[in-house]
LOKOLVO-62370 format. One line per 2 residues: number of its first residue (from 1); for each residue x negated, y negated, z of N, C-alpha, C, O. Coordinates in steps of 0.1 Angstrom, whole numbers, plus 2048, in hexadecimal, padded with zeros to 3 digits. Layout:
<recs>
NUM	X/Y/Z/X/Y/Z/X/Y/Z/X/Y/Z ~ ...
</recs>
This chain:
<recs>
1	4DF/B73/B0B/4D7/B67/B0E/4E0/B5B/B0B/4E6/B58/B00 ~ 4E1/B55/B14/4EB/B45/B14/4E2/B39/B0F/4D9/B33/B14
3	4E9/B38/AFF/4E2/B2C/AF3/4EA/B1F/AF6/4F5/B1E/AEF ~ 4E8/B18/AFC/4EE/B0B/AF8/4E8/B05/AEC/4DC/B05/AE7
5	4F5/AFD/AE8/4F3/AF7/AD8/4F2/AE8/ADB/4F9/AE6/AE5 ~ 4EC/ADD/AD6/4EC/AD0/ADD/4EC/ACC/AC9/4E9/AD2/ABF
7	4F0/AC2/ACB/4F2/AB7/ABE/4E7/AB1/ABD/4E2/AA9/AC5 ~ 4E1/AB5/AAF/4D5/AAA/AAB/4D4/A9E/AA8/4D5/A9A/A9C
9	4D1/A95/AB2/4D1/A88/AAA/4C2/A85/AAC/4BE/A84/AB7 ~ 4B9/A85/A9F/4AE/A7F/AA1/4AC/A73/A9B/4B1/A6F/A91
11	4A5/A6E/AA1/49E/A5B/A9C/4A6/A54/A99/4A5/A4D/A8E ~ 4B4/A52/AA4/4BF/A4B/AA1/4C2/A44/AAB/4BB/A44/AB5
13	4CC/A3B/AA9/4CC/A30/AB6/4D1/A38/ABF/4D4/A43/ABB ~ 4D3/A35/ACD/4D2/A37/ADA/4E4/A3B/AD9/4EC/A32/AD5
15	4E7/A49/ADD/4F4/A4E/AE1/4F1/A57/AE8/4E7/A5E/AEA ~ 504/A52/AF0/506/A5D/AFC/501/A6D/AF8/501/A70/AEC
17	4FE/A76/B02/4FE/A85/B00/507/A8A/B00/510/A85/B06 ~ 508/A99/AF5/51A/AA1/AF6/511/AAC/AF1/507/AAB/AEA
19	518/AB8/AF8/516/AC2/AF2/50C/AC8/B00/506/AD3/B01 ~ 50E/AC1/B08/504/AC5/B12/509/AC9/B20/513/AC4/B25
21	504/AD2/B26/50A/AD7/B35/501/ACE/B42/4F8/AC7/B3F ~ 505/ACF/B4C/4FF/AC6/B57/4F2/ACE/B5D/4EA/AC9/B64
23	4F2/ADD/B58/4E6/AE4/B5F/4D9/AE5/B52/4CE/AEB/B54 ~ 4DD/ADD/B44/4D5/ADE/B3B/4CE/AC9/B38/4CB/AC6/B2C
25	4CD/AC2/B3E/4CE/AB9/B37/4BB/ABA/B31/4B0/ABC/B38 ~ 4BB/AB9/B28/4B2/ABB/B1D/4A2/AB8/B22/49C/AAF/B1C
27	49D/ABD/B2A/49F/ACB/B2D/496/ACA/B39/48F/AC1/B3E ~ 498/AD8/B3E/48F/ADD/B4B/483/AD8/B4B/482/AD4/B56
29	47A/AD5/B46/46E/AD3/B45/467/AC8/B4E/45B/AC9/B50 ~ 470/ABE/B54/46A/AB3/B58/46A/AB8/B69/475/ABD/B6C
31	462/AB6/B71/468/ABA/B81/46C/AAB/B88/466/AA1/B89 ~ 479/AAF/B8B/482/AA4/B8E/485/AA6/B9C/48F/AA0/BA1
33	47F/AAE/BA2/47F/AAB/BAF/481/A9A/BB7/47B/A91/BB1 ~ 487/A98/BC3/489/A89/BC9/475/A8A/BD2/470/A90/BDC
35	470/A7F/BC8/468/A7D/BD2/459/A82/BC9/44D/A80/BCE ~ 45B/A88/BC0/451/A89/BB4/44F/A7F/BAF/458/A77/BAE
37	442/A7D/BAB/43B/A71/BA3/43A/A7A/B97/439/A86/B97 ~ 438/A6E/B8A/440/A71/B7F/435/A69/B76/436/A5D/B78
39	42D/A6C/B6E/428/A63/B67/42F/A5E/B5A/436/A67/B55 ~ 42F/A50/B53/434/A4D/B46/42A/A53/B3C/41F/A56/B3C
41	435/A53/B31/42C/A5E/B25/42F/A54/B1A/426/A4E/B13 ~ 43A/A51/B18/43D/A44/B0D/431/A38/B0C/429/A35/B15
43	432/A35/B01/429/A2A/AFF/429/A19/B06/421/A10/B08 ~ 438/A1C/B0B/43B/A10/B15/44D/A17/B17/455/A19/B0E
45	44E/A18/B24/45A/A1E/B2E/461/A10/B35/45B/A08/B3D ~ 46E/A0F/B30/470/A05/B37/47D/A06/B44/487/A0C/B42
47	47A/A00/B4B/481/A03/B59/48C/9FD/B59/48B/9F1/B55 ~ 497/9FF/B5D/4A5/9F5/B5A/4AD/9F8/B67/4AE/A01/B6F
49	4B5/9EA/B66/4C0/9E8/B75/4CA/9F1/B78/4D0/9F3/B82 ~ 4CA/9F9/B6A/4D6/A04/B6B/4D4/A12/B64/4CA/A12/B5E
51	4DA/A1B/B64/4D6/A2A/B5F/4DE/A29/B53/4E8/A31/B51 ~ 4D9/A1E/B4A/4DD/A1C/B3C/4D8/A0E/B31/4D7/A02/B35
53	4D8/A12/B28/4CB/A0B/B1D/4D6/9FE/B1E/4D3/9F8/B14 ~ 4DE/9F7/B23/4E4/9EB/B24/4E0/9E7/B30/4E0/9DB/B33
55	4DC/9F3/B3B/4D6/9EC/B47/4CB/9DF/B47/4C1/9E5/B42 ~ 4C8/9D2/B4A/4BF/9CA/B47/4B0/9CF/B4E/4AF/9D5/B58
57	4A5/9CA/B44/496/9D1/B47/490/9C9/B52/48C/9BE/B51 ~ 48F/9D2/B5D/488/9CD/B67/47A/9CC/B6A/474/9C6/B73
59	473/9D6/B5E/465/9D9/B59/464/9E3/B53/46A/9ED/B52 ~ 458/9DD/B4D/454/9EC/B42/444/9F2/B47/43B/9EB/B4C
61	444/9FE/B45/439/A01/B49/42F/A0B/B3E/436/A12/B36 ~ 422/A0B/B3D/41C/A11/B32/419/A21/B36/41B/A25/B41
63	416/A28/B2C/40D/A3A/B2D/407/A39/B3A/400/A2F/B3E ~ 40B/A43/B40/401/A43/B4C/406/A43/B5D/402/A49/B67
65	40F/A38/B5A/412/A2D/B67/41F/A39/B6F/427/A40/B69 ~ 41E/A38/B7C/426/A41/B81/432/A3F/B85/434/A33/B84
67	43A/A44/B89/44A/A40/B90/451/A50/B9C/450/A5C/B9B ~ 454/A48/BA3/458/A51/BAA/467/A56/BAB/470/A4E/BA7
69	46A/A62/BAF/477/A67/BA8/481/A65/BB3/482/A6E/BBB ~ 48B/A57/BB5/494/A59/BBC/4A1/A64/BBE/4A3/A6C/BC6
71	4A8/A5F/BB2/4AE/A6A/BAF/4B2/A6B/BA2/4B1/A60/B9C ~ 4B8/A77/B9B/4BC/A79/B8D/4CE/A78/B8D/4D7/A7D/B93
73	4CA/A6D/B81/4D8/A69/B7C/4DF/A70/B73/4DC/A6D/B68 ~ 4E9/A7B/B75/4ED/A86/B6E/4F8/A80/B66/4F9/A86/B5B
75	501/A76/B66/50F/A75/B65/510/A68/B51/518/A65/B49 ~ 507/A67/B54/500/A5E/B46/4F9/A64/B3F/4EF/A5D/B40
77	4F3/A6F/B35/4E7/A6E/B37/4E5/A6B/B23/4ED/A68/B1A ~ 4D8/A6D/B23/4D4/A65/B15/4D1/A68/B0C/4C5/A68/B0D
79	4D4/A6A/B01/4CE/A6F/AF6/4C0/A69/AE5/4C3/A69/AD9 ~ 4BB/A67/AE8/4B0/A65/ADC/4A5/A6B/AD9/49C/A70/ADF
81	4A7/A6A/ACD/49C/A77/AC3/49C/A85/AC8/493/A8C/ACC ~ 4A9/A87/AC6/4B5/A96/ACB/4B2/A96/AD6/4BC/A97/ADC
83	4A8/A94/ADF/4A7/A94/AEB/4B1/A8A/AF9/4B3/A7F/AFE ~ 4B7/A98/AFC/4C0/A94/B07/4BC/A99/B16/4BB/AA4/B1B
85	4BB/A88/B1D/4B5/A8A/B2D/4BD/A81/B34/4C3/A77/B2F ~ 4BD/A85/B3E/4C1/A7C/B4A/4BD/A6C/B4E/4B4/A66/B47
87	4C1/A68/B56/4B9/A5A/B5B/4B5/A5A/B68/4BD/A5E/B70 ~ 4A9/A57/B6C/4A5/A57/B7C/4A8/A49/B85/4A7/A3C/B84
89	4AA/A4F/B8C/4AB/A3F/B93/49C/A41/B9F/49A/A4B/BA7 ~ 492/A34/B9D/484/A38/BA0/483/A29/BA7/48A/A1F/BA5
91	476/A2D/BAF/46B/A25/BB2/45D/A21/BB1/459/A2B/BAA ~ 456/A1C/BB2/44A/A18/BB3/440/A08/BB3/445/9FD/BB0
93	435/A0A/BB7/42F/A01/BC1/427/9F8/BB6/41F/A00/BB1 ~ 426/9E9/BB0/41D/9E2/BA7/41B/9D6/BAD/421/9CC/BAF
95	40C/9DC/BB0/405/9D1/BB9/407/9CE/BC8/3FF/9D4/BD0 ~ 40F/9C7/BCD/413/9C8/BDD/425/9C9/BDC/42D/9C8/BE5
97	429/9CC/BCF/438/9CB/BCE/43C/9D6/BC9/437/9DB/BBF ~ 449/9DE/BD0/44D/9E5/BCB/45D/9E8/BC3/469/9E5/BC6
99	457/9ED/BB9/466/9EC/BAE/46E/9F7/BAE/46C/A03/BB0 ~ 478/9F2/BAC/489/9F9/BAB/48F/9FC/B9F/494/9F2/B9A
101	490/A0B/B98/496/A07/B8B/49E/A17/B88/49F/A1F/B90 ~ 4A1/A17/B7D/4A0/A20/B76/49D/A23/B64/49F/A1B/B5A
103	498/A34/B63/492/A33/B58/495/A40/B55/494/A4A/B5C ~ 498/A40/B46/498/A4E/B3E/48C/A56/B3D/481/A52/B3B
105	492/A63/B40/489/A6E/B41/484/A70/B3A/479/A74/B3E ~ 484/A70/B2C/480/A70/B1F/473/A6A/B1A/46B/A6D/B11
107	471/A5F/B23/468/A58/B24/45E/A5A/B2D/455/A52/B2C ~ 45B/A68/B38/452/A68/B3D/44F/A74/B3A/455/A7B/B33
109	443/A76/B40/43B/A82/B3C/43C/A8F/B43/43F/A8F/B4F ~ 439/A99/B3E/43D/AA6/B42/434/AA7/B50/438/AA9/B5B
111	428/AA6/B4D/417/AAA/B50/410/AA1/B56/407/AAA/B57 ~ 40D/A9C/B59/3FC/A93/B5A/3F3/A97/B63/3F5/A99/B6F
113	3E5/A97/B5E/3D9/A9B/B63/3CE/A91/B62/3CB/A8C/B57 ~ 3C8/A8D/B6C/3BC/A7F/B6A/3AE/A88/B70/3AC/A8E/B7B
115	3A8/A86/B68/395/A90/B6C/390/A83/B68/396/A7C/B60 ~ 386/A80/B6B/379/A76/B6A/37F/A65/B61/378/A5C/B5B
117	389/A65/B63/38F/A58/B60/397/A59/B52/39C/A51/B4B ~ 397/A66/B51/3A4/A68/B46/3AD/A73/B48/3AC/A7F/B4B
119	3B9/A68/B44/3C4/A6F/B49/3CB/A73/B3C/3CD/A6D/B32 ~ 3CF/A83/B40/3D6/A86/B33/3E3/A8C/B38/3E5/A92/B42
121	3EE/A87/B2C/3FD/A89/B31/401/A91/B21/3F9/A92/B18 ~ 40A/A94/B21/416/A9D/B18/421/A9F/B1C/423/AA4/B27
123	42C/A9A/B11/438/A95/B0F/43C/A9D/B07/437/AA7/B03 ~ 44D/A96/B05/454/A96/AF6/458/A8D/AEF/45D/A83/AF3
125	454/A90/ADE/454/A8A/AD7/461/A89/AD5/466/A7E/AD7 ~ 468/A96/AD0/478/A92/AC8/479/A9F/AC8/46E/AA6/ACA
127	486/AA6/AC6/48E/AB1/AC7/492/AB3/ABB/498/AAA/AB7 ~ 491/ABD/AB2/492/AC4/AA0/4A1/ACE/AA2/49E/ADA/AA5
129	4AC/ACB/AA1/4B2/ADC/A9F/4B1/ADF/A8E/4B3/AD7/A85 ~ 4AB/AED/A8C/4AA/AF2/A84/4B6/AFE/A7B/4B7/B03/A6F
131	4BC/AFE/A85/4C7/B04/A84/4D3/B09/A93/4D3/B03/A9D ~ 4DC/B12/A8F/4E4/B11/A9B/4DD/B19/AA7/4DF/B18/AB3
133	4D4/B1F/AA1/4CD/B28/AB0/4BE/B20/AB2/4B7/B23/ABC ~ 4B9/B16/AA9/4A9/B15/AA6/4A8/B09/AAB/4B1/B01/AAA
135	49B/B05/AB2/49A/AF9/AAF/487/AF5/AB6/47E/AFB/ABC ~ 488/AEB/AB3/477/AE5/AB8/478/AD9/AC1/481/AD1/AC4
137	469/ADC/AC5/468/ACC/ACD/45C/ACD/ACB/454/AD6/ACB ~ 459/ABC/AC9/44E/AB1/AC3/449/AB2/ACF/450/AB2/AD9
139	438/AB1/AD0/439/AB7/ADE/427/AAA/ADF/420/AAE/AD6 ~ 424/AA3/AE4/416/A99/AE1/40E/A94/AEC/410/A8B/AF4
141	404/A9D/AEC/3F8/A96/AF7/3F3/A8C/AF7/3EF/A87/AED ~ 3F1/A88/B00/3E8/A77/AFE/3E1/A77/B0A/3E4/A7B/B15
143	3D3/A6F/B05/3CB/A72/B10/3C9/A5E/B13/3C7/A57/B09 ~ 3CA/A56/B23/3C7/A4C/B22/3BA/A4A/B2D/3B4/A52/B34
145	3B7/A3E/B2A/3AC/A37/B33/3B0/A34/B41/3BC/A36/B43 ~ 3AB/A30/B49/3AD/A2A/B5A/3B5/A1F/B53/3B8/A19/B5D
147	3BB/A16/B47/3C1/A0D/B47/3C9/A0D/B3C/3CE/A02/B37 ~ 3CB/A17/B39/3DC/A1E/B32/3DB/A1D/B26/3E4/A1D/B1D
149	3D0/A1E/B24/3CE/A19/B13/3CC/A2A/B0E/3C7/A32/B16 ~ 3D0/A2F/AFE/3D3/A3A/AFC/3C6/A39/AF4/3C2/A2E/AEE
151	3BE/A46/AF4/3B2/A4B/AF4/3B5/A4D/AE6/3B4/A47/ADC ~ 3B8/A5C/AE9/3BF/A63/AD8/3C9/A6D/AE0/3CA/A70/AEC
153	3D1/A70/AD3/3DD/A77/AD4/3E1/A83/ACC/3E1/A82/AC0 ~ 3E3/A8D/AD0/3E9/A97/AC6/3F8/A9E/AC3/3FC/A9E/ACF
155	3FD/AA0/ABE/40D/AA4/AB9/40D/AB0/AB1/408/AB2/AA6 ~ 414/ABA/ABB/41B/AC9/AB5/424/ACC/AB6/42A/AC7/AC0
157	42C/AD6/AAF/439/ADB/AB5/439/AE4/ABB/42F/AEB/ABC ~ 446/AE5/AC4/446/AF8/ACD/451/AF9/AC9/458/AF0/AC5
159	453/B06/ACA/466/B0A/ACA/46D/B04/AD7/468/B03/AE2 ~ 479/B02/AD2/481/AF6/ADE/487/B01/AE0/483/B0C/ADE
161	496/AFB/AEA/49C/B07/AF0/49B/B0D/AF9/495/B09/B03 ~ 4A3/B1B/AF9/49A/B23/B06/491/B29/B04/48E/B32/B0C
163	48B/B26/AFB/479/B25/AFE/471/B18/B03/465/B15/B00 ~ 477/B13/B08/46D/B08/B0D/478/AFF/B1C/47B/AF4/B20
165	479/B0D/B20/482/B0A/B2F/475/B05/B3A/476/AFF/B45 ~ 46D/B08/B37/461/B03/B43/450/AFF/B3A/44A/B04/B30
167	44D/AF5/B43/43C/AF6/B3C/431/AEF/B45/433/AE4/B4A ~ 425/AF8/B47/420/AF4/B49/40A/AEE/B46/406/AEF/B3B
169	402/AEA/B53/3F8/AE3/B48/3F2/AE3/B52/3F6/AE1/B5D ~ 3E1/AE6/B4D/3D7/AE6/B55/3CC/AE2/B50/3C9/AE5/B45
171	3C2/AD9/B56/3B3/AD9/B50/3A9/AE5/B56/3A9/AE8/B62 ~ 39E/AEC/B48/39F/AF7/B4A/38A/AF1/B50/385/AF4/B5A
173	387/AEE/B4A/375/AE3/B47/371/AE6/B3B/37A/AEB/B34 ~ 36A/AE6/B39/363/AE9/B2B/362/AF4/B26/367/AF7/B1B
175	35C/AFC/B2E/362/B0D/B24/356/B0F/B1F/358/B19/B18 ~ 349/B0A/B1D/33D/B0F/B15/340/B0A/B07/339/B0F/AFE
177	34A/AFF/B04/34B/B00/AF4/33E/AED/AF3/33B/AE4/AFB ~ 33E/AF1/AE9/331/AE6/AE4/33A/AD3/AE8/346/AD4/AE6
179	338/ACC/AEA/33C/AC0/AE7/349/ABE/AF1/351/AB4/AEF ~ 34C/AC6/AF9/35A/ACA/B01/355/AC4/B0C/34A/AC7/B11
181	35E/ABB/B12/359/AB3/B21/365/AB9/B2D/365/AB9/B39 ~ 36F/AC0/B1E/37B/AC4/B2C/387/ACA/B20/389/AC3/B17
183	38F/AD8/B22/39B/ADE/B1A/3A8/ADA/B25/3A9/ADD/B31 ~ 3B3/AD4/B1E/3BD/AD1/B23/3C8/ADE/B1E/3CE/ADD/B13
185	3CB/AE6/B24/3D5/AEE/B1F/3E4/AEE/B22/3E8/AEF/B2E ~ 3EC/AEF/B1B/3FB/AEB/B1E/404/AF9/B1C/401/B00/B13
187	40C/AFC/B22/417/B0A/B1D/427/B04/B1F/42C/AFA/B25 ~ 42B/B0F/B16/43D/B0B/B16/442/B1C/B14/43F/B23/B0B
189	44B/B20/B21/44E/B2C/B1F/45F/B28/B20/466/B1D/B20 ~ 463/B38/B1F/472/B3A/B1E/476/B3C/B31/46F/B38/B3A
191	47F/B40/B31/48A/B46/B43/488/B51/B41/483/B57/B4B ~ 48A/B5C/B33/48F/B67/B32/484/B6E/B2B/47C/B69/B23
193	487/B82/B32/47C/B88/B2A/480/B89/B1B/48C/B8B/B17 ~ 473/B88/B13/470/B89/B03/46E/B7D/AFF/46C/B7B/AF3
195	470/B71/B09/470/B65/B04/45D/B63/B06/457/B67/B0F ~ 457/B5C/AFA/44C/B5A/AFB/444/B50/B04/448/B44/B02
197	43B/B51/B0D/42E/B45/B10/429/B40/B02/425/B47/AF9 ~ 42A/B34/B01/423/B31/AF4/412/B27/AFB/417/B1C/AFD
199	405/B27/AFF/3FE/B1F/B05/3F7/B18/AFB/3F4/B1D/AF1 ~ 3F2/B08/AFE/3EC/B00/AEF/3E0/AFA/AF7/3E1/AF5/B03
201	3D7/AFB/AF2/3C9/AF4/AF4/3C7/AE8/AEC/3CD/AE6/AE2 ~ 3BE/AE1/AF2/3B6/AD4/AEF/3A8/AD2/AF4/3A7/AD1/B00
203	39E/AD1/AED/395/ACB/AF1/391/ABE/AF6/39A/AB7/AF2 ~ 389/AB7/AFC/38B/AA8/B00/37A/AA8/B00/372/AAF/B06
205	378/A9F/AF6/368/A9A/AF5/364/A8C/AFC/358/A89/AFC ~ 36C/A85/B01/368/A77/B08/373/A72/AFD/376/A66/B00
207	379/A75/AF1/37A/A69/AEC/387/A71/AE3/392/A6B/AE1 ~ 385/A7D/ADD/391/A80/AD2/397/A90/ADC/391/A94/AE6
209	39F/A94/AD8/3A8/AA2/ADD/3A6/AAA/AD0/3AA/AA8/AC4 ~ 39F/AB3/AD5/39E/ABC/AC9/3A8/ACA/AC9/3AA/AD1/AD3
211	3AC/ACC/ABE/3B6/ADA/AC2/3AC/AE7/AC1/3A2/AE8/AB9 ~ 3B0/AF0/ACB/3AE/AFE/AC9/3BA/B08/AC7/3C6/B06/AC7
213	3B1/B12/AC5/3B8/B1E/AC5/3C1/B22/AD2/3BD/B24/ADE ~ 3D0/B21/ACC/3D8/B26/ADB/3D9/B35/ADC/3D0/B3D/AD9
215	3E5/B39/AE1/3E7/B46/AE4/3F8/B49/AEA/400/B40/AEE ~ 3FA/B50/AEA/40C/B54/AEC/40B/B64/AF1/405/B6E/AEE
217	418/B60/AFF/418/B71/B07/423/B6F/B07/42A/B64/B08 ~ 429/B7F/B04/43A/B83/B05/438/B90/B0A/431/B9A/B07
219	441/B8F/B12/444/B9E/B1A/455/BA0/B1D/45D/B97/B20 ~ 458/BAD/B1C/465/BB0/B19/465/BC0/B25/45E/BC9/B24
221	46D/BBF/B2E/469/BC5/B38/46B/BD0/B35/477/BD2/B31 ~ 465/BDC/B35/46B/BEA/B2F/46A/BEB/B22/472/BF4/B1E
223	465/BE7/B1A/465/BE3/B08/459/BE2/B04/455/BEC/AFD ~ 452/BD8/B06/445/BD3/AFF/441/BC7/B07/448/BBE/B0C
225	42E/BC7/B07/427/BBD/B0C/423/BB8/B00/422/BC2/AF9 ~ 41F/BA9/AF9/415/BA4/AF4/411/B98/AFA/418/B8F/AFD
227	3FD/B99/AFB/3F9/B8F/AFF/3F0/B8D/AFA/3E7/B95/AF8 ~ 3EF/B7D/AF7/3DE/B7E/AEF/3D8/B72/AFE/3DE/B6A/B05
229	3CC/B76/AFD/3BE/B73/B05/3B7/B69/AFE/3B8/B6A/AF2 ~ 3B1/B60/B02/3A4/B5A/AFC/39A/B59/B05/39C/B58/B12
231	390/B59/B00/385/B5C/B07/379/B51/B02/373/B52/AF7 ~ 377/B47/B0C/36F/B3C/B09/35C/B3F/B09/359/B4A/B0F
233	351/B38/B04/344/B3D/B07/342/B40/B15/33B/B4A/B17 ~ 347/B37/B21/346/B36/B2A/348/B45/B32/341/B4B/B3A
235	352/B46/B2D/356/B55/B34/350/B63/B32/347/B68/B2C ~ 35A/B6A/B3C/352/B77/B39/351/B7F/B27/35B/B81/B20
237	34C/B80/B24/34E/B86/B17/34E/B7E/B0C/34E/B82/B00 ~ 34C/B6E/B0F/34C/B65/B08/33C/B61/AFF/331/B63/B04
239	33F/B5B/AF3/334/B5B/AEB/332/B50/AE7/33C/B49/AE6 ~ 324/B4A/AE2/31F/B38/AE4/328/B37/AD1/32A/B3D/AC7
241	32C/B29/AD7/334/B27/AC9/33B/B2C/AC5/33C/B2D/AB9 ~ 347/B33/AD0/351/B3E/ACB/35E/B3D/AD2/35C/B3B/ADE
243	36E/B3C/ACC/373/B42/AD4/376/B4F/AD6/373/B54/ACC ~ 37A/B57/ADD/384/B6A/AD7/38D/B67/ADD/38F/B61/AE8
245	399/B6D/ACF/3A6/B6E/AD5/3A4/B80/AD9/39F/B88/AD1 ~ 3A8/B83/AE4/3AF/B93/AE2/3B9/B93/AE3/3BE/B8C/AEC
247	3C3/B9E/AD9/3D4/B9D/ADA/3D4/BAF/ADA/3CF/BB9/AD5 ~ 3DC/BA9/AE6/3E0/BBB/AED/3EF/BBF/AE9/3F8/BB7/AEB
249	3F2/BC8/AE5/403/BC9/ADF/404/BD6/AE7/3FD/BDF/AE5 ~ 40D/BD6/AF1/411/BE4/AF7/424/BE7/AF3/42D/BDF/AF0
251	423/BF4/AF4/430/BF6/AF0/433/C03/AF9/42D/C0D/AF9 ~ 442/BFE/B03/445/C0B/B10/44E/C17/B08/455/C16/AFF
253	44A/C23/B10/458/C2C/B11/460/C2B/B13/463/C1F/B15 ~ 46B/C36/B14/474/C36/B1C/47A/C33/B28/485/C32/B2D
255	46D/C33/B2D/46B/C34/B3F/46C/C29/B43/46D/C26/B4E ~ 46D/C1F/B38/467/C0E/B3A/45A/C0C/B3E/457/C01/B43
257	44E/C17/B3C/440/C15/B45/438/C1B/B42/42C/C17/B44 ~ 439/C22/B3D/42E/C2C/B31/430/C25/B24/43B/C24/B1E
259	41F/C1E/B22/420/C1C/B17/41C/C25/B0C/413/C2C/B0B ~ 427/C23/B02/420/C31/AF6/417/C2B/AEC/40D/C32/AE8
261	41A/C1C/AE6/410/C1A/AE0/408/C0B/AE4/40E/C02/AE9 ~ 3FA/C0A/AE0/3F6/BFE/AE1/3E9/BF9/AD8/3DF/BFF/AD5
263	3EB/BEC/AD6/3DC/BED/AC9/3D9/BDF/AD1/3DF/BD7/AD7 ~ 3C8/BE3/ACB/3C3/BD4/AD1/3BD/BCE/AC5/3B7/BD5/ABD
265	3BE/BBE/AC3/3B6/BB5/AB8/3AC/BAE/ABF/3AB/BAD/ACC ~ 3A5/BA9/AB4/39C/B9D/AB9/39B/B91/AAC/399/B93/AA0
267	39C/B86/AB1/39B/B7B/AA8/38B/B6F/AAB/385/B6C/AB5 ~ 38B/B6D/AA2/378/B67/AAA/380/B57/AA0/384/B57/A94
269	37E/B4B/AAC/37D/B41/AA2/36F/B3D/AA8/36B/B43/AB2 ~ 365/B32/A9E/35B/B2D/AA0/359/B20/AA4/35D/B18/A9B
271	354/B1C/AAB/357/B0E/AAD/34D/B05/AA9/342/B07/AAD ~ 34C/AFD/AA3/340/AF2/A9D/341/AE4/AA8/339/ADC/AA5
273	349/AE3/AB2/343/AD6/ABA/354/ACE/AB8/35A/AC7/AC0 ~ 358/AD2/AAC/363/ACA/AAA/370/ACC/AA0/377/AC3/A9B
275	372/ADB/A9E/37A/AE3/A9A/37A/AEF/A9C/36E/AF3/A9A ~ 382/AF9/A9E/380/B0D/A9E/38B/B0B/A93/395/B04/A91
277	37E/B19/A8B/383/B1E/A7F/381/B2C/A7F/376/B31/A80 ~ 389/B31/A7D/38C/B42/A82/384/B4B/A72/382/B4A/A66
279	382/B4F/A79/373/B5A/A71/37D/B61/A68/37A/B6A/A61
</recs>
């Protein structure tokens, strides 16, 4: 498995990136396709005349607000709160005028999803190396209003790396759970087999993000399956005020396909309207 090692600089002033390859800039996660719209995730994104923080600010823009992907600026690119991304060079339209700029990637958001006048996005926080093979990422949902104002917000880590070469995010509806108007769920997986899905839940009540119970699948092709299930009231098999995890562990032969062993669990959390607490 091919580890690149990147240099930690967290919560530090603004330097060049080293340590970095042109097919890694930190990281896959954003789609950077020409021609994608891109929502901001920062608390205010500021747009500049050049594909660099001495570039002068042509505007700033809040959570929320979109930009479109002209093209990605590979030959600069930037590093803050260990996090190293590229620069885009973008467009988009405010009011009858349309603006010209560019803006670090770092600054916009992975995701965004808008249901019934709230829109929820997830970012990165900052980049942790933990060691020479380990490392995390600060990873924070925020849910805003039709007028960019931040609702509430939540903050976890995932494993960084090549575990978190891709991710993605869905709204699922309520799920039968008590006080739940809508579950936002997010994933961060690896490229390669054994590398895990890690999936994270949120509840959304009109007003706060509540966490649930996530779940994590790894499969190793010829070796071993694990996957855990949750199972909401809504669903089949599902129960009023409950979640169930089931975690299935298979383990192959020789053959790569006969499995010889396999055990199944079950985990029950309960839900009270505004926390699961696992039985």
């Amino acid at each position: 498995m091919k580890q690149i090692i990147l240099t930690s600089l967290l919560l530090v002033a603004i330097v060049p990136a080293v340590a970095q390859t042109a097919d890694r800039l930190e990281y896959p996660l954003w789609p950077l396709e020409k021609g994608t719209s891109l929502s901001v995730y920062a608390d205010k994104a500021y747009i500049r005349s050049s594909p660099s923080v001495k570039g002068s600010i042509v505007d700033s823009l809040l959570p929320g607000s979109q930009v479109i992907v002209d093209e990605v600026i590979t030959a600069a690119p930037l590093t803050m709160k260990g996090l190293t991304a590229a620069w885009l060079k973008t467009h988009y339209t405010t009011g009858n005028k349309e603006v010209k700029g560019y803006v670090w990637v770092g600054l916009l958001a992975l995701n965004a999803i808008t249901k019934d006048g709230t829109t929820f996005i997830y970012g990165l926080e900052k980049r942790t190396v933990l060691s020479e093979t380990g490392e995390t990422l600060t990873v924070r949902i925020k849910a805003l209003d039709k007028d960019h104002r931040i609702l509430d917000m939540k903050e976890w880590t995932v494993p960084g790396g090549e575990n978190a070469r891709s991710s993605e995010s869905k709204l699922l509806g309520e799920m039968g759970l008590d006080s739940v108007k809508e579950i936002f769920r997010v994933n961060f997986s690896g490229d390669a087999c054994g590398l895990p899905t890690d999936y994270y839940y949120f509840g959304w009540n009109g007003s706060q993000l509540l966490p649930l119970p996530g779940k994590t699948n790894t499969f190793d092709a010829g070796a071993f399956a694990y996957t855990e299930t949750l199972i909401f009231p809504k669903e089949v098999g599902g129960q009023p005020g409950k979640v169930l995890k089931l975690i299935v562990t298979e383990e192959y032969g020789e053959d790569g396909e006969t499995v010889e062993n396999k055990t199944v669990k079950k985990e029950v959390y309960t839900w009270d309207g505004n926390k699961a607490t696992k039985q």
